[in-house]
N, CA, C and O atoms as CSV, one atom per row, in Angstrom:
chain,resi,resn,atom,element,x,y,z
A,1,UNK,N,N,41.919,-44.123,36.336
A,1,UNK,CA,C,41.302,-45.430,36.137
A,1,UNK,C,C,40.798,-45.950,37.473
A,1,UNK,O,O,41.364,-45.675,38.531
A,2,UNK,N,N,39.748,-46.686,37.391
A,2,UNK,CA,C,39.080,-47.170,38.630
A,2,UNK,C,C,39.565,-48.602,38.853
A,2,UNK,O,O,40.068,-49.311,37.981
A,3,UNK,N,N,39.344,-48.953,40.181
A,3,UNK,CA,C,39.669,-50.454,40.398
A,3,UNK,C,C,38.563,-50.940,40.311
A,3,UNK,O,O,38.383,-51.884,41.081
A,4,UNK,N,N,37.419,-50.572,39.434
A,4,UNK,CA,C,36.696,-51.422,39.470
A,4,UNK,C,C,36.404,-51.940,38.231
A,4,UNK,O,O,35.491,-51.198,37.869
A,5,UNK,N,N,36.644,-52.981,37.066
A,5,UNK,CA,C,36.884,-53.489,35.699
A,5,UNK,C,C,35.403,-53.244,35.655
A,5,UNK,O,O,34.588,-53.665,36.476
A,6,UNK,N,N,35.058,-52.221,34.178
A,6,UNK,CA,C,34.105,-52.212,33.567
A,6,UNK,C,C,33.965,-53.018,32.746
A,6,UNK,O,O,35.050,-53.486,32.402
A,7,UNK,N,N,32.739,-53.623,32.002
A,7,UNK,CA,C,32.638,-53.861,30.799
A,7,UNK,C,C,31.295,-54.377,30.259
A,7,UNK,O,O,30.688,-55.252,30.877
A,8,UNK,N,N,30.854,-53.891,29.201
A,8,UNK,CA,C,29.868,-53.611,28.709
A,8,UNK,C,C,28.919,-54.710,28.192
A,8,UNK,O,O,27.719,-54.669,27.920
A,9,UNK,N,N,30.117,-56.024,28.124
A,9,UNK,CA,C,29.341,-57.161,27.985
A,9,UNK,C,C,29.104,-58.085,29.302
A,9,UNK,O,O,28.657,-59.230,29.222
A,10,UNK,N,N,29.462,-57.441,30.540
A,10,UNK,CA,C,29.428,-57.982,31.467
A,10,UNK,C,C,28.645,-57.186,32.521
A,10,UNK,O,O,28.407,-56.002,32.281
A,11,UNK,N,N,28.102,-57.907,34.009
A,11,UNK,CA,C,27.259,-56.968,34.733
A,11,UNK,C,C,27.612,-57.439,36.114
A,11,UNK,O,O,27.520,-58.653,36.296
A,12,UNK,N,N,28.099,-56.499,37.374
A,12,UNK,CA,C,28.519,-57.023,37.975
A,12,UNK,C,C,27.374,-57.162,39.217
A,12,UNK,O,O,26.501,-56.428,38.755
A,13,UNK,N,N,27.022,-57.485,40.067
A,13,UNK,CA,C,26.474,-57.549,41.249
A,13,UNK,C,C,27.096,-57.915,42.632
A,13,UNK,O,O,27.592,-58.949,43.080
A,14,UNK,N,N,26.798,-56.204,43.324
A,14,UNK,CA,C,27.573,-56.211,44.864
A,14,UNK,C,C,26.405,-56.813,45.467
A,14,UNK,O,O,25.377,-56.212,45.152
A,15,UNK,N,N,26.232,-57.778,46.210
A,15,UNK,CA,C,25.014,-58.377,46.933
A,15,UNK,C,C,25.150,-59.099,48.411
A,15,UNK,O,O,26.244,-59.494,48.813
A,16,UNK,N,N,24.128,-59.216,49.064
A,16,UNK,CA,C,24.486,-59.924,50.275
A,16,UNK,C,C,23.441,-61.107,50.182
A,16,UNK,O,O,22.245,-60.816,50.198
A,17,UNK,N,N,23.973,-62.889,50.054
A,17,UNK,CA,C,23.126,-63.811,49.899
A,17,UNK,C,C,22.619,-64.263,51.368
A,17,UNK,O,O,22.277,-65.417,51.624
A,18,UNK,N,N,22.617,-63.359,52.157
A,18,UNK,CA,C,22.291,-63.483,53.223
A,18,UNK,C,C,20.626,-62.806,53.575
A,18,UNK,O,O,20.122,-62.859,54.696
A,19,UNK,N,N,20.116,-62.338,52.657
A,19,UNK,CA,C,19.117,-61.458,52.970
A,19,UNK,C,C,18.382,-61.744,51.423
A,19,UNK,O,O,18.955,-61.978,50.360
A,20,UNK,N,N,16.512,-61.608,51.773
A,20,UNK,CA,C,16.060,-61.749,50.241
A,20,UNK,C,C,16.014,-60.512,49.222
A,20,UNK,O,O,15.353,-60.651,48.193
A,21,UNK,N,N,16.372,-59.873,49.351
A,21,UNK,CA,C,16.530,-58.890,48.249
A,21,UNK,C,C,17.722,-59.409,47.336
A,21,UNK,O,O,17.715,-59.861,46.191
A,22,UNK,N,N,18.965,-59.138,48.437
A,22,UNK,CA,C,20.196,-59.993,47.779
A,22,UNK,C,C,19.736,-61.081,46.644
A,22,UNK,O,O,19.508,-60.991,45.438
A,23,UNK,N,N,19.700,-62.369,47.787
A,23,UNK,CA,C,19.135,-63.652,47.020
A,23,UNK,C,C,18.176,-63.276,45.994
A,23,UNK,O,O,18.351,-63.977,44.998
A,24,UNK,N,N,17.135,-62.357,45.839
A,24,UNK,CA,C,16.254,-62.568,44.305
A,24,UNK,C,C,17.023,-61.695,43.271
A,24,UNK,O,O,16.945,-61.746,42.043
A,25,UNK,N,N,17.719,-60.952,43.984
A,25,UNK,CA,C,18.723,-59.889,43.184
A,25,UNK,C,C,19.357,-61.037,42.159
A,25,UNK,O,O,18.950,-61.254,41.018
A,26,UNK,N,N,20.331,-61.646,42.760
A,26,UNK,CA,C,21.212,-62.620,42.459
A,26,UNK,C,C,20.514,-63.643,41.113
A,26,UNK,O,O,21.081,-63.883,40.047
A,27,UNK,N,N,19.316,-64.066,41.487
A,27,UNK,CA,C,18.395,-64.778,40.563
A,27,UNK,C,C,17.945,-64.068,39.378
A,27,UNK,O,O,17.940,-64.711,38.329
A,28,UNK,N,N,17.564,-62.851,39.358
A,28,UNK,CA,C,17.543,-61.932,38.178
A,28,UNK,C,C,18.755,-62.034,37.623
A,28,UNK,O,O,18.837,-62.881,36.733
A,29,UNK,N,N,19.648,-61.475,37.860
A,29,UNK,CA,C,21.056,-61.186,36.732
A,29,UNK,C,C,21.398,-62.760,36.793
A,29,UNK,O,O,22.625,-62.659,36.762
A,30,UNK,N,N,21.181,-63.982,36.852
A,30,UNK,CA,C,21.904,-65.157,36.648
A,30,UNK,C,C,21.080,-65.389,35.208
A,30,UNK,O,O,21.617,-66.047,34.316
A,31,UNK,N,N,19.920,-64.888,35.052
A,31,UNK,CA,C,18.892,-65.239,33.790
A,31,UNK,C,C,19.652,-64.276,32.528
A,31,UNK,O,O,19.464,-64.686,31.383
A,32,UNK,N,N,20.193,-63.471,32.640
A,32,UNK,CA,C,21.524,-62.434,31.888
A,32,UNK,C,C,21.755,-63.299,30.839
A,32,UNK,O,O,21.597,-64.516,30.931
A,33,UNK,N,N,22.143,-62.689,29.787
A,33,UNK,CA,C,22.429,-62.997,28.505
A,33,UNK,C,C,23.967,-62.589,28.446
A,33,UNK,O,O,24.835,-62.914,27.637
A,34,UNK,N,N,24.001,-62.041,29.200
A,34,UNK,CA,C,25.548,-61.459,29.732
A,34,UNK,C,C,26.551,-62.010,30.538
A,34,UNK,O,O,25.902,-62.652,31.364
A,35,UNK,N,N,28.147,-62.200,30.896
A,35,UNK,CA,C,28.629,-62.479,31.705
A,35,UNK,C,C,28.235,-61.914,33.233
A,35,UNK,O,O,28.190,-60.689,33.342
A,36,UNK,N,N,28.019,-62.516,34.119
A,36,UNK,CA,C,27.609,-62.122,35.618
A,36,UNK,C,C,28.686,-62.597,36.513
A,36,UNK,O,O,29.146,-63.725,36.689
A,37,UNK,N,N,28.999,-61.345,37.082
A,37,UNK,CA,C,30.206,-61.395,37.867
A,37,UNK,C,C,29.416,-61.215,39.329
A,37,UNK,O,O,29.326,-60.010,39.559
A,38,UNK,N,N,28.936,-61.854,40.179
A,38,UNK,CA,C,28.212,-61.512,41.329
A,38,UNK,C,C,29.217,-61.760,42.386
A,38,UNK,O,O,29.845,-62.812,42.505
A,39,UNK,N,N,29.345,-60.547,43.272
A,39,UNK,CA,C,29.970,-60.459,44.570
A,39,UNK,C,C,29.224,-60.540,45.995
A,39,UNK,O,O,28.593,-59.581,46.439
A,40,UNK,N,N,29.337,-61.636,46.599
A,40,UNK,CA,C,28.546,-61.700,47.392
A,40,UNK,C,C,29.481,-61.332,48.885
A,40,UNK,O,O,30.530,-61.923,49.140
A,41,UNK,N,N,28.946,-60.368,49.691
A,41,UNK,CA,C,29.346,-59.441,50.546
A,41,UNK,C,C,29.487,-59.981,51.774
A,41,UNK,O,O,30.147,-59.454,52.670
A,42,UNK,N,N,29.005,-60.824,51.851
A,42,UNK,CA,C,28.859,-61.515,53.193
A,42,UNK,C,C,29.983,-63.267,52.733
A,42,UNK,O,O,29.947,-64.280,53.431
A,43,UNK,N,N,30.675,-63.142,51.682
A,43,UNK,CA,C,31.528,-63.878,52.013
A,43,UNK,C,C,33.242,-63.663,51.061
A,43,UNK,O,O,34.309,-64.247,51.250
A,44,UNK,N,N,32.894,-62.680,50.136
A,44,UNK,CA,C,33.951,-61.993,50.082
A,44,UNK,C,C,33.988,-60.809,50.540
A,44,UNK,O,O,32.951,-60.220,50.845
A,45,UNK,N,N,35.161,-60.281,50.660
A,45,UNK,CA,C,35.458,-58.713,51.210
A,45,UNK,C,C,35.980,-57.881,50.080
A,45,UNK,O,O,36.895,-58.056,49.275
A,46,UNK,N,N,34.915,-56.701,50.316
A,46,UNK,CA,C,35.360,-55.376,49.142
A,46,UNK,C,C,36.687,-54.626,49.893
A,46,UNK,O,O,37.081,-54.629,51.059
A,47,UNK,N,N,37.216,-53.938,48.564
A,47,UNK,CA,C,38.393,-53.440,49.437
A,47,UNK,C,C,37.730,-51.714,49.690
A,47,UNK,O,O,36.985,-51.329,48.789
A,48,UNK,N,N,37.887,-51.117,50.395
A,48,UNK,CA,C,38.140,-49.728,50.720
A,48,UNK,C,C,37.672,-49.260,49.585
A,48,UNK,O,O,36.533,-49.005,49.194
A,49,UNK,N,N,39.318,-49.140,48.838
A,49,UNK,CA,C,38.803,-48.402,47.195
A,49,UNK,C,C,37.718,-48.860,46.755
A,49,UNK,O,O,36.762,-48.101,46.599
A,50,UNK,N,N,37.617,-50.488,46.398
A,50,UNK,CA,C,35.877,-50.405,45.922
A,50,UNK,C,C,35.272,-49.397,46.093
A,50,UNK,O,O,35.105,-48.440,45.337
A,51,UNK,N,N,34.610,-49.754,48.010
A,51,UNK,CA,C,33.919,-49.126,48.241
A,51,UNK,C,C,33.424,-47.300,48.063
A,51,UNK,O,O,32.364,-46.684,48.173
A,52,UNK,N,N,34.630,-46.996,47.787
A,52,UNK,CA,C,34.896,-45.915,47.577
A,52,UNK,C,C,34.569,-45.315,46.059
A,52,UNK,O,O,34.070,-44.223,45.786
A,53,UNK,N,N,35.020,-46.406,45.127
A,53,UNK,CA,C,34.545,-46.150,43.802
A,53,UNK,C,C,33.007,-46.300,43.699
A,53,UNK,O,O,32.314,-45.662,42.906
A,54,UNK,N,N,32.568,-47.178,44.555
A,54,UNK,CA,C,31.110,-47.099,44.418
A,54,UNK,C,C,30.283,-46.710,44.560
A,54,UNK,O,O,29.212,-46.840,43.968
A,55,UNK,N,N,30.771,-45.759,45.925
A,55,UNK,CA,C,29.609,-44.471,46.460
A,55,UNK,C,C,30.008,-43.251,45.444
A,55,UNK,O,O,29.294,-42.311,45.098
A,56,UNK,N,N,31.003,-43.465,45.166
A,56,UNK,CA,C,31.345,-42.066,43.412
A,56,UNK,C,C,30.421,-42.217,43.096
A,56,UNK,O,O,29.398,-41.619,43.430
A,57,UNK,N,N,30.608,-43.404,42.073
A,57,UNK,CA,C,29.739,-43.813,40.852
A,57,UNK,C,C,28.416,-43.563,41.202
A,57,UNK,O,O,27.777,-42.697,40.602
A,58,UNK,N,N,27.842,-44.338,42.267
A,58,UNK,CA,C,26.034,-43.921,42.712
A,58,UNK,C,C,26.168,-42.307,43.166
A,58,UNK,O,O,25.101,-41.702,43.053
A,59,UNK,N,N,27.216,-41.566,43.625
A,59,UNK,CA,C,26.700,-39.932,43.801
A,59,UNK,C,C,26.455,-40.128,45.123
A,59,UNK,O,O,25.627,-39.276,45.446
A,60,UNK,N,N,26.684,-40.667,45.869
A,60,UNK,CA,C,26.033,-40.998,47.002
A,60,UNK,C,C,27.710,-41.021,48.115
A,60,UNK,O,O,28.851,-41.266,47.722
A,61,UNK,N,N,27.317,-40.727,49.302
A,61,UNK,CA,C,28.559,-40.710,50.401
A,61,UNK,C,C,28.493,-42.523,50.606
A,61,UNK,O,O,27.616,-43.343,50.335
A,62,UNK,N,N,29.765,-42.640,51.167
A,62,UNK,CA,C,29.739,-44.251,52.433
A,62,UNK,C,C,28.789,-44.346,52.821
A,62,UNK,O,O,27.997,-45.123,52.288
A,63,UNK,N,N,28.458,-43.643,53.861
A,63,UNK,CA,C,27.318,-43.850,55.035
A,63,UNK,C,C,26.029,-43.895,54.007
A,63,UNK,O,O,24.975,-44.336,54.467
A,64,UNK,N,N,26.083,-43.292,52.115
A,64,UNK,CA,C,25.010,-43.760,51.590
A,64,UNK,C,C,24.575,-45.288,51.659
A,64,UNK,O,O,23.396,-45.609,51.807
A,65,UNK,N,N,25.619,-46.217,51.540
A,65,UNK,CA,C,25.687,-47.500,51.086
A,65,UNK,C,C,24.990,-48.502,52.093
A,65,UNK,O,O,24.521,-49.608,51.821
A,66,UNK,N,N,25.038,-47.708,53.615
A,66,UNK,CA,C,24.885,-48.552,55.038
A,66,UNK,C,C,22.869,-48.164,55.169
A,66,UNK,O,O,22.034,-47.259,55.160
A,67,UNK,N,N,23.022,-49.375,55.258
A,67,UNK,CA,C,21.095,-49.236,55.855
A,67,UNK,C,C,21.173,-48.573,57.823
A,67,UNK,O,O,20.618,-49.382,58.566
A,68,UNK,N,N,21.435,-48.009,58.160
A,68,UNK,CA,C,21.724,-47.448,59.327
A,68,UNK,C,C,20.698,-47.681,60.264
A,68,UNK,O,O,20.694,-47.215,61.403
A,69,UNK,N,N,19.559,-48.629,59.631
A,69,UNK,CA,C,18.528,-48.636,60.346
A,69,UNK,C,C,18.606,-50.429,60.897
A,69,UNK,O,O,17.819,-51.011,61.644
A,70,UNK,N,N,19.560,-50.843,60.369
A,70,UNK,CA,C,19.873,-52.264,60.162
A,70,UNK,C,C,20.275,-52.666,61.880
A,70,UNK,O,O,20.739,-51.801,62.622
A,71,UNK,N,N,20.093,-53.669,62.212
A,71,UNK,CA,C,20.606,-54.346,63.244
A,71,UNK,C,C,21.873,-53.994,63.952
A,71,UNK,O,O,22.321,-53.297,64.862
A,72,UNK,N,N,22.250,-54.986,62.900
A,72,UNK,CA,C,23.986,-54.664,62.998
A,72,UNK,C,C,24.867,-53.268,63.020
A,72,UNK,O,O,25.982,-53.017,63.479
A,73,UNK,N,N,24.185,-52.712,62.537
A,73,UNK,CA,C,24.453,-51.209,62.440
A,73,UNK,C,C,24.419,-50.716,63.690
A,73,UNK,O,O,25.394,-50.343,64.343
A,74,UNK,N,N,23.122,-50.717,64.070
A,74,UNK,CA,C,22.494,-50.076,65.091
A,74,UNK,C,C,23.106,-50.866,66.622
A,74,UNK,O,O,22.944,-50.228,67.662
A,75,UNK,N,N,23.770,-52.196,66.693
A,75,UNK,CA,C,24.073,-52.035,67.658
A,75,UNK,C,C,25.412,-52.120,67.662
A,75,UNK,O,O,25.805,-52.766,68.634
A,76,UNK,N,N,26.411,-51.662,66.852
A,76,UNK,CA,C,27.750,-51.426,67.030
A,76,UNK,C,C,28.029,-49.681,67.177
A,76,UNK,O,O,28.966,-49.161,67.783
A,77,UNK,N,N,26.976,-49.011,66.470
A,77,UNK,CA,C,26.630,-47.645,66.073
A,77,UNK,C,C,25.323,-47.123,66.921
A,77,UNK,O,O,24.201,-47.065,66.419
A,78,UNK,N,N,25.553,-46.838,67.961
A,78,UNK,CA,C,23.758,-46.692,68.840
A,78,UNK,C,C,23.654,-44.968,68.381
A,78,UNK,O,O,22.866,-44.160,68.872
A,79,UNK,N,N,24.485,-44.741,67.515
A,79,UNK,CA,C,23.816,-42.480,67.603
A,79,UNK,C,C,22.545,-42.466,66.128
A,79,UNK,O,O,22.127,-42.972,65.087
A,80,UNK,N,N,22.459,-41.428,67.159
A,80,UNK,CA,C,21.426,-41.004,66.012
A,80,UNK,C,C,22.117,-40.129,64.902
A,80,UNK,O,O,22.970,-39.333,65.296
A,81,UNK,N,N,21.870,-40.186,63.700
A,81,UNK,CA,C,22.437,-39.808,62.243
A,81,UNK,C,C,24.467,-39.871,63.044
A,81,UNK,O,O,25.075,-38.880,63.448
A,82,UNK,N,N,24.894,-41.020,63.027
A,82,UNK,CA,C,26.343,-41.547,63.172
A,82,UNK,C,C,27.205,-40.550,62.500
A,82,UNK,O,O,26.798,-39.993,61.481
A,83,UNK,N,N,28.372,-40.287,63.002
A,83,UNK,CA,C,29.086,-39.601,62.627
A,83,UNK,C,C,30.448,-39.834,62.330
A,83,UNK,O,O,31.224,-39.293,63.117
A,84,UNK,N,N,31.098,-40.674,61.154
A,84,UNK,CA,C,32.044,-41.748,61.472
A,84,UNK,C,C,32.910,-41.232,59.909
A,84,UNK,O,O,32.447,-40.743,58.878
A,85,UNK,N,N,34.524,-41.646,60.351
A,85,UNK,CA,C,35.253,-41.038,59.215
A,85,UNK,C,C,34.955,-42.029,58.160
A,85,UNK,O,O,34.171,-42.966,58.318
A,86,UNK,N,N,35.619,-41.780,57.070
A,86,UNK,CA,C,35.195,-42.665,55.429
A,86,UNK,C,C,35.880,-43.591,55.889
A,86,UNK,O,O,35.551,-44.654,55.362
A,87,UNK,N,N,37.086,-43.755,56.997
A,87,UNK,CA,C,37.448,-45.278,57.250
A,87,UNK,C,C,36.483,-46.207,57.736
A,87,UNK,O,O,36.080,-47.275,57.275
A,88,UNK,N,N,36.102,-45.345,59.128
A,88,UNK,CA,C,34.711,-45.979,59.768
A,88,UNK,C,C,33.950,-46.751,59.068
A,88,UNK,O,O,34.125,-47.967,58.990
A,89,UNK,N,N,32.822,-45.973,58.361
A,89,UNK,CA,C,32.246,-46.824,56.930
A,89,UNK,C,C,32.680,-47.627,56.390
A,89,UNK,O,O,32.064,-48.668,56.161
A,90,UNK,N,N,33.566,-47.463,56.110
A,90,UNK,CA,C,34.251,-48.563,55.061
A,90,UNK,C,C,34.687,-49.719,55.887
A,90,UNK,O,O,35.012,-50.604,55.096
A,91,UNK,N,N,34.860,-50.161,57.235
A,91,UNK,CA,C,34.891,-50.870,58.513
A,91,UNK,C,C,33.413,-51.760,58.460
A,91,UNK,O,O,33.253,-52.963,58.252
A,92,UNK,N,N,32.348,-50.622,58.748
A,92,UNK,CA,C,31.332,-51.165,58.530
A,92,UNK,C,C,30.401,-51.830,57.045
A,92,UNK,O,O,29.514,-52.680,56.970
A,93,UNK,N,N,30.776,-51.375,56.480
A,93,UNK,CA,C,30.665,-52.553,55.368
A,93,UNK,C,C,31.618,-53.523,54.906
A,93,UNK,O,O,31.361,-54.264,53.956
A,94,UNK,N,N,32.568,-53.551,55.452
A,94,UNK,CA,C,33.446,-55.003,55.324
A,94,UNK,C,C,33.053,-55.725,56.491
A,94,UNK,O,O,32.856,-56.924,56.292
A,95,UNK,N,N,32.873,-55.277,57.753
A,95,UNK,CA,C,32.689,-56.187,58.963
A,95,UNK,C,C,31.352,-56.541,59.514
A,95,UNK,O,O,31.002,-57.297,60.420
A,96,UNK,N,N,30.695,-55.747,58.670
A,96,UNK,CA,C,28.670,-56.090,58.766
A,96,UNK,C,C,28.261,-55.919,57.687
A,96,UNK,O,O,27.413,-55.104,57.323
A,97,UNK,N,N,29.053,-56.969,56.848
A,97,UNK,CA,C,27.675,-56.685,55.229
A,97,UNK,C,C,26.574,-56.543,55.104
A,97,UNK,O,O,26.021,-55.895,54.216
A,98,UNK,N,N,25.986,-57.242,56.146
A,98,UNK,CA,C,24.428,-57.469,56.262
A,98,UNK,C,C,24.068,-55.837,56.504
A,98,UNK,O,O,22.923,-55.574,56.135
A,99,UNK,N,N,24.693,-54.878,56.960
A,99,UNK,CA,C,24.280,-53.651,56.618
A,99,UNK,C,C,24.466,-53.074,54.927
A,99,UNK,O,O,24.033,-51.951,54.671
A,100,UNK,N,N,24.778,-53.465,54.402
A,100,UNK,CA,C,24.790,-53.216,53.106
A,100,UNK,C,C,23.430,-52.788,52.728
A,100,UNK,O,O,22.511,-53.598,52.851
A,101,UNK,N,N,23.180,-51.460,52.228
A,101,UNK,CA,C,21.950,-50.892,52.267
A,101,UNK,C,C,20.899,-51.598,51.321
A,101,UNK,O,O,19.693,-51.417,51.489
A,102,UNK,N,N,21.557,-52.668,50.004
A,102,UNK,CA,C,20.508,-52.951,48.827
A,102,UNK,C,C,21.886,-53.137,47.969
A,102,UNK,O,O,22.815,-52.329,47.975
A,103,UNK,N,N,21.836,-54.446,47.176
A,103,UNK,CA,C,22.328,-54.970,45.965
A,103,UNK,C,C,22.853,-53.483,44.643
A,103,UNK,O,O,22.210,-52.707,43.936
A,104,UNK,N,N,23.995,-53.678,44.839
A,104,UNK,CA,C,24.685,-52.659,43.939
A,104,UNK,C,C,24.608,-53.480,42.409
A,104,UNK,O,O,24.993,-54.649,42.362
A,105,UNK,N,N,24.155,-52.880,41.327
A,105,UNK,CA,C,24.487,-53.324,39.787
A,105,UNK,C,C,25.380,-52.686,39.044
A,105,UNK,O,O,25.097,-51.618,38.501
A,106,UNK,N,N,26.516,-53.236,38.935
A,106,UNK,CA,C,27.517,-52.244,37.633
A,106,UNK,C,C,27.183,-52.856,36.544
A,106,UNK,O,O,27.515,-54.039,36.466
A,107,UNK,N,N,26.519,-52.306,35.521
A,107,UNK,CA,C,25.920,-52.549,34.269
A,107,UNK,C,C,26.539,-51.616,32.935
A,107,UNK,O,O,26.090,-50.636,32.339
A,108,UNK,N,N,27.683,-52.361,32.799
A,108,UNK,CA,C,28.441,-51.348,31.428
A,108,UNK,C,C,29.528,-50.210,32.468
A,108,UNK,O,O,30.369,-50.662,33.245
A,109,UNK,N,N,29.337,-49.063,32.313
A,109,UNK,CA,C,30.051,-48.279,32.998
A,109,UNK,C,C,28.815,-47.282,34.428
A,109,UNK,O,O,29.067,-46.374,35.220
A,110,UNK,N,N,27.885,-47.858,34.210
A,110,UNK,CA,C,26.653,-47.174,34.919
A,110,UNK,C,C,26.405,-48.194,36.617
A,110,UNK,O,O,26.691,-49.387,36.513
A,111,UNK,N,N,26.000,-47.799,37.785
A,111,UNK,CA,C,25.800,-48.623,38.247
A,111,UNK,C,C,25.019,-47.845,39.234
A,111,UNK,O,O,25.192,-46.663,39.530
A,112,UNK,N,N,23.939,-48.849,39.809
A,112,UNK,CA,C,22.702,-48.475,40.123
A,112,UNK,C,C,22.576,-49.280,41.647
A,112,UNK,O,O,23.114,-50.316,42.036
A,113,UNK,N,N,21.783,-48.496,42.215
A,113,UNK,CA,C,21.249,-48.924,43.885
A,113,UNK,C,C,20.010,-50.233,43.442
A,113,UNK,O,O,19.127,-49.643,42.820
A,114,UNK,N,N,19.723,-51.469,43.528
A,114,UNK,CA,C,18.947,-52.151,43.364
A,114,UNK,C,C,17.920,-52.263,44.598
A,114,UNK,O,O,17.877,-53.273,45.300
A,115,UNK,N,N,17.182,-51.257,44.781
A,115,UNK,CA,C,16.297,-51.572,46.348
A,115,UNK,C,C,14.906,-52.598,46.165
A,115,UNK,O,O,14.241,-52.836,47.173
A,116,UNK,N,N,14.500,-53.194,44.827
A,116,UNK,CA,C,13.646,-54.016,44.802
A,116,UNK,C,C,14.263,-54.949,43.617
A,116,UNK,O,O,14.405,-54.478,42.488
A,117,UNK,N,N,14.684,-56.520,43.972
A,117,UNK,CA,C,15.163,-57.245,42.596
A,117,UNK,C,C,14.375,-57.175,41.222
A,117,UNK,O,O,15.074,-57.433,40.242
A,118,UNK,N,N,13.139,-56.895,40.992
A,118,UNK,CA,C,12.626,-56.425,39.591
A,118,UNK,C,C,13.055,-55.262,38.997
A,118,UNK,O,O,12.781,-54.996,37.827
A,119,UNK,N,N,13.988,-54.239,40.019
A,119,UNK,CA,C,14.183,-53.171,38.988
A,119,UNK,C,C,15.594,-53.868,37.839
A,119,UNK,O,O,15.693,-53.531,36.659
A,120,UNK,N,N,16.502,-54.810,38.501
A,120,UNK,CA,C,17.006,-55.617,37.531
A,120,UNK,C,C,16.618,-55.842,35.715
A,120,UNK,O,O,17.242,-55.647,34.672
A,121,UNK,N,N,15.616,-56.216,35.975
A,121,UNK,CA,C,14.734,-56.201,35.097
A,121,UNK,C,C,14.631,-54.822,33.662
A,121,UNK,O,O,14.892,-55.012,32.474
A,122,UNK,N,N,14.302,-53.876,34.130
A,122,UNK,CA,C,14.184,-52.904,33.454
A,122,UNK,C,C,15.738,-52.411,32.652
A,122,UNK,O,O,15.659,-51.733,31.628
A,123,UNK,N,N,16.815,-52.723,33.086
A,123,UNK,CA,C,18.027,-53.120,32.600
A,123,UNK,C,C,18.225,-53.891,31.216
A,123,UNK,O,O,18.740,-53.637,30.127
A,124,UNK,N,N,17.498,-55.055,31.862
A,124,UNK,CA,C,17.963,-56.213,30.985
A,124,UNK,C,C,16.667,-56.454,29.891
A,124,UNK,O,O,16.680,-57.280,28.979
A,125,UNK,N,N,15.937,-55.845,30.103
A,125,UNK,CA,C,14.519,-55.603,28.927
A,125,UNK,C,C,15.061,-54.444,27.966
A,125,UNK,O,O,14.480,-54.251,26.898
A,126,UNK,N,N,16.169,-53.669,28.330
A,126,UNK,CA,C,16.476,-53.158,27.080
A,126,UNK,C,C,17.600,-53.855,26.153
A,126,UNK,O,O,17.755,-53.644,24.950
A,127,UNK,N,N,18.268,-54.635,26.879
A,127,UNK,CA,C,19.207,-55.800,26.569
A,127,UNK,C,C,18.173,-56.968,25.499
A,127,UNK,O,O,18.546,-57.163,24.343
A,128,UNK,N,N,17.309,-57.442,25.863
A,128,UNK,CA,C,16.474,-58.257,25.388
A,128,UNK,C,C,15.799,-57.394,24.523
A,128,UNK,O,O,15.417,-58.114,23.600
A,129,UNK,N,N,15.409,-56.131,24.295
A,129,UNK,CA,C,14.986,-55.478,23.092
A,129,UNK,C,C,15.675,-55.190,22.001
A,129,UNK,O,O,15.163,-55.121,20.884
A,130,UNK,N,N,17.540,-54.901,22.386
A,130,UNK,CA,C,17.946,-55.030,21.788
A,130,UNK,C,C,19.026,-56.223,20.842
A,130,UNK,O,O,19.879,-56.055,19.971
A,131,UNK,N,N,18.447,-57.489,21.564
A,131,UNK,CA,C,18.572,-58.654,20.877
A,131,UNK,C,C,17.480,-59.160,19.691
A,131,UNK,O,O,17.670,-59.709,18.606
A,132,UNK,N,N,16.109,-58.676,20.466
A,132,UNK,CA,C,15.193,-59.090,19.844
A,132,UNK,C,C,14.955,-58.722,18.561
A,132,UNK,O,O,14.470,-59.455,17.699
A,133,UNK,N,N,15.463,-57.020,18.356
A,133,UNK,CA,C,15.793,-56.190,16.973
A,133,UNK,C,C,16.924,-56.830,16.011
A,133,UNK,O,O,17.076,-56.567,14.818
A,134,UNK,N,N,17.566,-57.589,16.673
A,134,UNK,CA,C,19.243,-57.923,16.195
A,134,UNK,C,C,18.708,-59.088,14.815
A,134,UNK,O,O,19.065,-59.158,13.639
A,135,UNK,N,N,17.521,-60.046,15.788
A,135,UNK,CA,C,17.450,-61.515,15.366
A,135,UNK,C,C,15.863,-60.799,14.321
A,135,UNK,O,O,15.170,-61.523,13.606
A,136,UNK,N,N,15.737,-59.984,14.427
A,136,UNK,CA,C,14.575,-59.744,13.256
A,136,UNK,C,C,15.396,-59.413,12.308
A,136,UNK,O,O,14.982,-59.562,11.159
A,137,UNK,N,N,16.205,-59.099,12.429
A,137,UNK,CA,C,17.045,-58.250,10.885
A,137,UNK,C,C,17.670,-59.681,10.035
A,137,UNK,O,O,18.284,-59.551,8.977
């Protein structure tokens, strides 16, 4: 079992309201027909495991999650392609969210890299298609 509570009527969002992707991220899933559980990164802290369940789930390593090209990154981290244990990472996204590579969506048991807030959207248009079928019947 994961520490991270699924559920299918609910959608969660890892985000940083510090940055506009975050912030329009955040504005899409609040329009949800769904419960919205939004985690905002830059003022709560993920634990380890999260983080850990989350680079599973996306298929992706730690160092997937970090924009490495980011500020903050870059000046606590000056190497080129960084070479840092899964603690490391996991350091750097609790202690520089603002490296947080792009708004994480857990949507049901699925969860997705959000790198532009309209892909939100394409989510929740099948949500809204399948309401829209519900209320014709």
């Amino acid at each position: 079992m994961g520490t991270i509570a699924t559920d299918n009527e609910k959608v969660i969002l890892y985000y940083n309201s510090e940055n506009t992707i975050g912030k329009q991220a955040y504005a899409y899933v609040s329009t949800s027909n769904r419960d919205v559980l939004a985690i905002d990164t830059s003022k709560t802290k993920v634990t380890g495991m999260q983080w850990l369940e989350i680079a599973s789930r996306l298929k992706t390593s730690l160092s997937g999650l970090v924009n490495q090209e980011h500020p903050d990154f870059q000046n606590n981290y000056k190497t080129e392609n960084a070479s840092l244990s899964e603690e490391d990472w996991i350091k750097v996204l609790q202690n520089h969210p603002n490296s947080l590579r792009c708004p994480i969506l857990v949507d049901g048991k699925n969860f997705h890299f959000i790198e532009t807030p309209s892909e939100i959207s394409k989510y929740f248009d099948k949500e809204n298609e399948c309401n829209d079928t519900r209320s014709k019947k």
